[in-house]
C-alpha positions as CSV (number, residue, x, y, z in Angstrom):
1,X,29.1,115.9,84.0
2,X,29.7,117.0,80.6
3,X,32.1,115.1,77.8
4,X,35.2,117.0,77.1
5,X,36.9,115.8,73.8
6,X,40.0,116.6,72.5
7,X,42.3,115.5,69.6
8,X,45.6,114.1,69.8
9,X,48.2,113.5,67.2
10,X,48.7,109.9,65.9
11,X,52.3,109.2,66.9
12,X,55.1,106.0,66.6
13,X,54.0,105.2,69.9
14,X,49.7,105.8,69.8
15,X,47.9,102.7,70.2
16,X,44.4,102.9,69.2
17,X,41.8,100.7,70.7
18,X,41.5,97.4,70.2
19,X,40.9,93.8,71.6
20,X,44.1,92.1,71.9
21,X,44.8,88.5,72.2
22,X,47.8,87.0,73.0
23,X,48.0,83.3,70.9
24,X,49.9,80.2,70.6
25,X,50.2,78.0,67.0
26,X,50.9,75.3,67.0
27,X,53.5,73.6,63.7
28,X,53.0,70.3,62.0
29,X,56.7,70.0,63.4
30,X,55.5,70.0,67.4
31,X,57.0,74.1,68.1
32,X,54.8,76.5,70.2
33,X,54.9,79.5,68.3
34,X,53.8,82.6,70.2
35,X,51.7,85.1,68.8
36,X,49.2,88.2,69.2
37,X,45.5,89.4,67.5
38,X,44.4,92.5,67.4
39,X,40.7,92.6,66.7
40,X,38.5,95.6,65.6
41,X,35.9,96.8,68.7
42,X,33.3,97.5,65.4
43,X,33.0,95.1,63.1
44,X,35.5,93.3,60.9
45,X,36.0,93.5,57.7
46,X,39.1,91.0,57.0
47,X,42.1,89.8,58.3
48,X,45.7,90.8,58.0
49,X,48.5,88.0,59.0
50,X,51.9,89.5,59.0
51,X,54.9,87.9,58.3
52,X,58.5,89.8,59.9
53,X,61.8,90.4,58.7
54,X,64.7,88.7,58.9
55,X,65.0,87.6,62.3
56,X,69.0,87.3,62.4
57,X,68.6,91.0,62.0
58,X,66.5,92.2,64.8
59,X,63.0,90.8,62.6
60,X,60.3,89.8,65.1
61,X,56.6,90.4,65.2
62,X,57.2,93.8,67.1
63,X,58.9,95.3,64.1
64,X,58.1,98.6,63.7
65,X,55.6,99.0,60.9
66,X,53.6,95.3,62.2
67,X,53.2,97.3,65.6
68,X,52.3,100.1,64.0
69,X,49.3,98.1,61.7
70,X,48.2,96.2,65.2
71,X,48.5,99.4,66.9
72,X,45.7,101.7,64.5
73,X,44.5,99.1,61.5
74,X,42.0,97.8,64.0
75,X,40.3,101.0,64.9
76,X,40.9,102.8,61.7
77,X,39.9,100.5,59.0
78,X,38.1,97.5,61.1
79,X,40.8,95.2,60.2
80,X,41.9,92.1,62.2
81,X,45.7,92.0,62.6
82,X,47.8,88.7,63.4
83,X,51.3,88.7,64.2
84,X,53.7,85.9,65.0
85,X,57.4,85.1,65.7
86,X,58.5,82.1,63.5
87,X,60.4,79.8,64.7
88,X,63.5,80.9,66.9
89,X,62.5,84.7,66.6
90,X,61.4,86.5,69.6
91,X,60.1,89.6,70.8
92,X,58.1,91.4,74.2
93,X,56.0,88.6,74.3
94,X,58.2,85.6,74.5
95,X,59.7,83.4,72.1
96,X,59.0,80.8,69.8
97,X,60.3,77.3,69.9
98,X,62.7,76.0,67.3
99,X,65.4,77.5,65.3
100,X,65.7,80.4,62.4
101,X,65.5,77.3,59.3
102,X,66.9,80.4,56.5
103,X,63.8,81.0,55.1
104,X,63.2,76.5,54.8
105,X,61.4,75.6,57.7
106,X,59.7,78.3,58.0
107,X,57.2,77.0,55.9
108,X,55.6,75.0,58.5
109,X,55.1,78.1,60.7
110,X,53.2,80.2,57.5
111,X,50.9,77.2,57.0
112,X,50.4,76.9,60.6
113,X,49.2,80.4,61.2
114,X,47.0,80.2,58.3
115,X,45.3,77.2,59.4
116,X,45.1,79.0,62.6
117,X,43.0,81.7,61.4
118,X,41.5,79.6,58.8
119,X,39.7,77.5,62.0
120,X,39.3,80.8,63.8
121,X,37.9,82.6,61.4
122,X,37.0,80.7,58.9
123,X,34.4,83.5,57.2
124,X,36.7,86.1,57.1
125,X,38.6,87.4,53.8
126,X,42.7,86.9,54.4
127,X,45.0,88.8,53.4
128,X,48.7,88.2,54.3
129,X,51.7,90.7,54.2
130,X,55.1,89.9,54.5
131,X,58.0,93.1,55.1
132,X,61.8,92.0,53.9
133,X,62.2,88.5,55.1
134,X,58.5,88.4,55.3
135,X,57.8,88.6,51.5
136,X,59.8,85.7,50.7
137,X,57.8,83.9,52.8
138,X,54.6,84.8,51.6
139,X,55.3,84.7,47.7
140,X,56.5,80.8,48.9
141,X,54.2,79.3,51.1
142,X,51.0,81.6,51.4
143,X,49.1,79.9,48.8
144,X,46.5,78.5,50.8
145,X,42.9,78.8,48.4
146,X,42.2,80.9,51.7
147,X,44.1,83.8,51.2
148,X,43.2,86.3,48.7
149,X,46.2,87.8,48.1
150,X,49.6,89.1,48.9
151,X,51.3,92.3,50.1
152,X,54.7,92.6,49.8
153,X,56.7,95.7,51.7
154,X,60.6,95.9,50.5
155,X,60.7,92.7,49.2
156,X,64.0,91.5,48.7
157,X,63.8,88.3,46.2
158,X,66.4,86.5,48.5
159,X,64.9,82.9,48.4
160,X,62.0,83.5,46.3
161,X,62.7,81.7,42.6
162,X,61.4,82.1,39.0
163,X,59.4,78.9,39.7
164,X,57.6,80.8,43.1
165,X,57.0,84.0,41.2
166,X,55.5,81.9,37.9
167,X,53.0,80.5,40.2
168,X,51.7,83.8,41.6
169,X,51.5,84.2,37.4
170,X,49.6,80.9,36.7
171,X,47.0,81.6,40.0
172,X,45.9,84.8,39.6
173,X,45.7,86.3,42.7
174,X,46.4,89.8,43.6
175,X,50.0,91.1,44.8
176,X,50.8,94.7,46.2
177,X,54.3,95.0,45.7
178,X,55.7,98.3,47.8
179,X,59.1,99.4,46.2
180,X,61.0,102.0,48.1
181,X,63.1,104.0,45.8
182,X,65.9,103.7,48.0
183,X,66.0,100.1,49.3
184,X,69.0,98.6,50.3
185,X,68.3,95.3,48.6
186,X,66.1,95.7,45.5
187,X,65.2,99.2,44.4
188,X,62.5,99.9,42.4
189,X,64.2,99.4,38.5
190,X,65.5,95.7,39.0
191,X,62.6,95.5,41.0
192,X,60.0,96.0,38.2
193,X,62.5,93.8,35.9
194,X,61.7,90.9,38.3
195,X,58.7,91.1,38.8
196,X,57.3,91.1,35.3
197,X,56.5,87.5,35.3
198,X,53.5,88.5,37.6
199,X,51.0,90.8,35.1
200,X,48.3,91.1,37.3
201,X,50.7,92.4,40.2
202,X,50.4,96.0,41.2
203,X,53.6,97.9,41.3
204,X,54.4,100.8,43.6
205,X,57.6,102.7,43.7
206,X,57.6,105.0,46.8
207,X,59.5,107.9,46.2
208,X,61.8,109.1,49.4
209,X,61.3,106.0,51.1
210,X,63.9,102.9,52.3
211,X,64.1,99.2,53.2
212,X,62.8,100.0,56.7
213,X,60.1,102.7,56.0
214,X,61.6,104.5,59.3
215,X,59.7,107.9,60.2
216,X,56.0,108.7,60.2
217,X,55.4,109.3,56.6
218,X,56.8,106.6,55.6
219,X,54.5,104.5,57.9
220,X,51.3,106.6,56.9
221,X,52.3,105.5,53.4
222,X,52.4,102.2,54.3
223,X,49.4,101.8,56.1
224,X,47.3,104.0,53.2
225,X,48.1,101.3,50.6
226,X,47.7,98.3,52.8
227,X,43.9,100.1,53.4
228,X,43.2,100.9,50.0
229,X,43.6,97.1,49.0
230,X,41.7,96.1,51.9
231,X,39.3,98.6,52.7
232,X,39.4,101.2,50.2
233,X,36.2,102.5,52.3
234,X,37.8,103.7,55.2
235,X,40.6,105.8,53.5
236,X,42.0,108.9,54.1
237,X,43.6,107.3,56.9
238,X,42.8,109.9,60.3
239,X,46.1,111.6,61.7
240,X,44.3,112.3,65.1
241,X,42.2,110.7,67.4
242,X,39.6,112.0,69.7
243,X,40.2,111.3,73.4
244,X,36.6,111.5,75.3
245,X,37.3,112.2,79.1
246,X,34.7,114.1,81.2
247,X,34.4,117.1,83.3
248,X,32.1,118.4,85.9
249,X,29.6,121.2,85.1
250,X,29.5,124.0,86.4
């Protein structure tokens, strides 16, 4: 037998190997939150949490662009990707106790998760990205000394105060904010007015692009910057992937 490899183009739908884990986490409240990992099969170089839009409007942990970064992050850059419905959301792999608390309550499930990984992996560098919803979340509860830093796709400032954004200011830590020039809620001009309490944040307009980064380049875009904070290392991203079958010889 002789290997036969061939390429295939990365698509919406290609999922790359990975281990995949589904979890429960448990809040300081008493809900069951459900929730997935996706590990790297090489070794790992840090972990992602990911935090979803707004679930009153089709937000869950599925959400295209999380898939999409616990579909390929693993194999591509050897990062660990955790995804979870808060409270009330749900998506293909069940859903979580409790009810949507507006952005309030939700504060329990961000520390829970952290903890989570925090006693899971507890030597691991964290990162944690929030998308709409997601953002608010992280600028107001992921300040655990654990996480390194934040990155913040479409962020909306719905919830998020002066006060939260002063004490990404005061601490020091990193944040990746993704603008898209055409977002729905806060396009790239107000967003660069309100966000210039944070100097040390890195602001990136993304030409072309909307609130829901829908369509491959979009995604690619996404997934590049995410890498390039992360693991700078394993960039450019691939846009194929080998597929190793065998044949007989003749």
């Amino acid at each position: 037998m002789s290997e036969n490899v061939q390429k295939e183009i990365i698509r919406p739908s290609t999922v790359l190997p990975s281990k995949r884990e589904v979890i429960t986490i448990e809040t300081e409240d008493g809900l069951t939150l459900i929730g997935e990992v996706a590990t790297p099969l090489t070794t790992v170089v840090a972990t992602l949490l990911t935090l979803h839009p707004l679930p009153t409007h089709g937000g869950m942990m599925d959400s295209h662009l999380l898939a999409k970064a616990a579909n390929r992050l693993p194999a591509m850059a050897g990062i660990r990707v955790v995804r979870f419905n808060t409270r009330g959301s749900a998506s293909a792999l069940g859903k979580s106790e409790g009810e949507f608390g507006g952005g309030e309550s939700e504060k329990l499930d961000v520390e829970a998760a952290i903890d989570w990984i925090k006693r899971r992996f507890p030597n691991e560098p964290l990162w944690v990205m929030g998308w709409s919803f997601g953002t608010d979340l992280a600028l107001r509860y992921a300040r655990d000394p654990k996480v390194i830093g934040l990155i913040l796709l479409s962020p909306p400032l719905r919830t998020s105060g002066e006060d939260d954004l002063l004490f990404w200011k005061e601490d020091g830590r990193d944040v990746i904010a993704l603008i898209p020039e055409f977002d729905d809620y806060l396009p790239p001009e107000p967003a660069r007015e309100r966000f210039k309490i944070i100097p040390q944040l890195t602001f990136i307009p993304v030409e072309g692009a909307k609130h829901l980064w829908v369509g491959e380049p979009s995604v690619y875009r996404v997934l590049t910057e995410i890498v390039k904070v992360i693991n700078e290392r394993a960039l450019p991203l691939p846009t194929e992937y080998q597929i190793t079958g065998s044949h007989p010889q003749r």
